[in-house]
C-alpha positions in Angstrom: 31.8 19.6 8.8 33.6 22.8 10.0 33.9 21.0 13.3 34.5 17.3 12.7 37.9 19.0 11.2 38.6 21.0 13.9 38.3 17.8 16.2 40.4 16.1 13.9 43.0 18.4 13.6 43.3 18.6 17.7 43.8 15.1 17.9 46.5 15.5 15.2 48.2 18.3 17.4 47.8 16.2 20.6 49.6 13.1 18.8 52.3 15.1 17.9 52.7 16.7 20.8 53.2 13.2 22.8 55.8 12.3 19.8 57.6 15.3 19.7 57.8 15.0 24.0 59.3 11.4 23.5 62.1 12.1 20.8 62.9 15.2 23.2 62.6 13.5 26.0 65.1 10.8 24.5 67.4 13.4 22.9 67.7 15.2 26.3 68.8 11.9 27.8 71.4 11.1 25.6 72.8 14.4 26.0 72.9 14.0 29.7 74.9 10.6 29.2 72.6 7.7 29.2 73.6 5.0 27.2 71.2 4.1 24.6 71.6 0.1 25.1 70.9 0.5 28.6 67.9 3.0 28.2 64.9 1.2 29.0 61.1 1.6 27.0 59.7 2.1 30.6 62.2 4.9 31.6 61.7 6.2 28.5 57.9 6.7 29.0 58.2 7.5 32.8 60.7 10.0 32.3 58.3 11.6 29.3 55.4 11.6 31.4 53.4 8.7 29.3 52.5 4.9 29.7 54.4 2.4 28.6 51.5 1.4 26.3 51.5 4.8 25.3 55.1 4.3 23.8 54.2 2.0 21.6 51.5 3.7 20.4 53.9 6.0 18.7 56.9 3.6 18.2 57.3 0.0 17.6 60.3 -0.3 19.4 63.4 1.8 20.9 65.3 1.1 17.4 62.3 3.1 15.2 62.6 6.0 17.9 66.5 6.2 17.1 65.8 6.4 13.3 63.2 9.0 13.9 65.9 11.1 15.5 68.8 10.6 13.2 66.3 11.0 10.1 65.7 14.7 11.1 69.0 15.4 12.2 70.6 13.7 9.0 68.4 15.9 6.8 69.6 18.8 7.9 73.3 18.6 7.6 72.1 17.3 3.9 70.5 20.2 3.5 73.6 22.5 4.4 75.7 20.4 2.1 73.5 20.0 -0.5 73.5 24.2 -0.7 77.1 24.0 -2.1 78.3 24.2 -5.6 81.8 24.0 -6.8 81.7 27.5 -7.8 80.8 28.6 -4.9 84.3 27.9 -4.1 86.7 26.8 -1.3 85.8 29.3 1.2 82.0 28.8 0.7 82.9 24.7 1.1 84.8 25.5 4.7 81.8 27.2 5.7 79.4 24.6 4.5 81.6 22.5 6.5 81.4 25.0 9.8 78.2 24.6 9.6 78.2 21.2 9.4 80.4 20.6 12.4 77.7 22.9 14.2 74.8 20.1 13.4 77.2 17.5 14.3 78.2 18.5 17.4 74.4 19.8 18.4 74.1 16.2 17.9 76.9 14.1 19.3 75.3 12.1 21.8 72.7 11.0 19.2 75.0 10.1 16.4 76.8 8.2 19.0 74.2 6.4 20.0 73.9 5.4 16.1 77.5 4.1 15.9 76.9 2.2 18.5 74.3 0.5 17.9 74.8 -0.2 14.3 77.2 -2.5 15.6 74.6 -4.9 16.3 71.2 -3.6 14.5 71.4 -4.4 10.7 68.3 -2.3 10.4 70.6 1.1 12.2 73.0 0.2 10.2 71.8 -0.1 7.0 69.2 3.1 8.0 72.5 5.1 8.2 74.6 3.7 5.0 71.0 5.0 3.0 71.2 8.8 5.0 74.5 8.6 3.6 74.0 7.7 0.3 72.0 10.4 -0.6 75.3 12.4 0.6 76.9 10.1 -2.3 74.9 10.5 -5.0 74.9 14.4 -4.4 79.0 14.5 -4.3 79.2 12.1 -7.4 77.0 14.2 -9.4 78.9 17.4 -8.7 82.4 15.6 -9.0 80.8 14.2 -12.7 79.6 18.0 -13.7 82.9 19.0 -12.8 84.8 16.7 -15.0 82.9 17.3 -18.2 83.5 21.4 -17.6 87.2 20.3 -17.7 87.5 21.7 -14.1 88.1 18.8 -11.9 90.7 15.3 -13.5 89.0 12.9 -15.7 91.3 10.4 -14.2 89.4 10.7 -10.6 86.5 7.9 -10.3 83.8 9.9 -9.0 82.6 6.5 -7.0 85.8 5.6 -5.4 86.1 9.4 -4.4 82.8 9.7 -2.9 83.3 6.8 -0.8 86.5 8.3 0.5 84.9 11.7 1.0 82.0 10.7 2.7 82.3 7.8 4.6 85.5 8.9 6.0 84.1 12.2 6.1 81.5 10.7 8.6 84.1 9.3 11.0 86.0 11.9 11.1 83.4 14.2 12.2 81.9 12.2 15.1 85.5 11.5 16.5 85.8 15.5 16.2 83.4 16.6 17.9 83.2 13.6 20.6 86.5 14.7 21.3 87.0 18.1 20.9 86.1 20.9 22.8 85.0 23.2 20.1 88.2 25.1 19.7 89.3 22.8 17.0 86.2 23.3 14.7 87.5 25.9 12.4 90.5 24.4 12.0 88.6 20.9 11.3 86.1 22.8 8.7 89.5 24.5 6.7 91.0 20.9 6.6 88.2 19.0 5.4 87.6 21.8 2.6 90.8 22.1 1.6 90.6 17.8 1.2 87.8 17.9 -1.1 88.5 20.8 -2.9 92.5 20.6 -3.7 92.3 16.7 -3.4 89.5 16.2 -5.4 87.8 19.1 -7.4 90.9 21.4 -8.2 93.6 18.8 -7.5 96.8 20.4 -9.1 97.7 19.3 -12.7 101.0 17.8 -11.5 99.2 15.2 -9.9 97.3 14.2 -12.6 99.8 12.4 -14.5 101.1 10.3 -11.5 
């Protein structure tokens, strides 16, 4: 028994060490420019040192490889976001964002890719509307906490919000840091804090009888 599991676990190393050399190999290439429309199965494989058949014995097609990539990298900024709590405060929120910006821009070429092809893929596009909604769900839940603790308008509709925070959120960060050099990211962290946080979470009482 001892070493029908040792077998098995090699074999489990060895397949994950063919997948993890594809999703690198296809994260380096994006980095270096290559289009992900244009990037072909079999350059894929020759340029990860496989088959062609072997591809597809890790992914079904280029679109499953994409979502593999975006999955891990979409996890970790929720992670960094999903850390904050309103009274951690505005600073602790531009930092969340700093680091935010970091993933983002570690990223750039791959979230690109995303845009891009969600254009045309329901499947991309629909993968990356569910990443975000757990984004959603988190920021509704804290906006709803902070309404019944009086902190944060009752007139504010926590759906309506999120959207706005998010989803705009989202776009503004790819066009930051696909167009930026990096000498704009603290300044892009303050700004997006200080929208949620005085716009949304501490929005000044004078506003909330407009």
């Amino acid at each position: 028994m001892p070493s029908i599991t040792r077998r098995r676990s090699g074999a489990a190393d060895r397949r994950g060490g063919v997948e993890n050399q594809i999703l690198d190999t296809v994260a380096r290439l994006l980095a270096e420019g290559a289009g992900f429309t244009e990037l072909g199965v079999q350059r894929i494989a020759a340029e990860s040192g496989v088959a062609r058949s072997t591809f597809y014995l890790y992914f079904a097609d280029k679109t499953q490889l994409l979502l593999r990539l975006a999955a891990s990298m979409s996890q970790t900024s929720f992670g960094i976001t999903a850390a904050w709590r309103p009274e951690a405060g505005v600073e602790a929120l531009t930092a969340t964002f700093a680091e935010v910006i970091a993933t983002y821009r570690a990223n750039a070429a791959l979230l690109t890719a995303v845009q891009e092809t969600s254009a045309y893929d329901p499947a991309v596009r629909d993968f990356w509307d569910g990443r975000l909604e757990a984004f959603r769900d988190n920021t509704r839940q804290l906006i709803a906490a902070e309404q019944r603790a009086g902190r944060t308008p009752a007139d504010i509709d926590p759906a309506v919000a999120t959207h706005l925070m998010i989803d705009g959120g989202d776009r503004f960060l790819l066009r930051h840091v696909t167009t930026d050099d990096g000498s704009g990211d603290a300044a892009a962290a303050r700004e997006l804090a200080a929208t949620w946080w005085y716009g949304i979470f501490r929005r000044p009482a004078a506003d909330r009888t407009r």
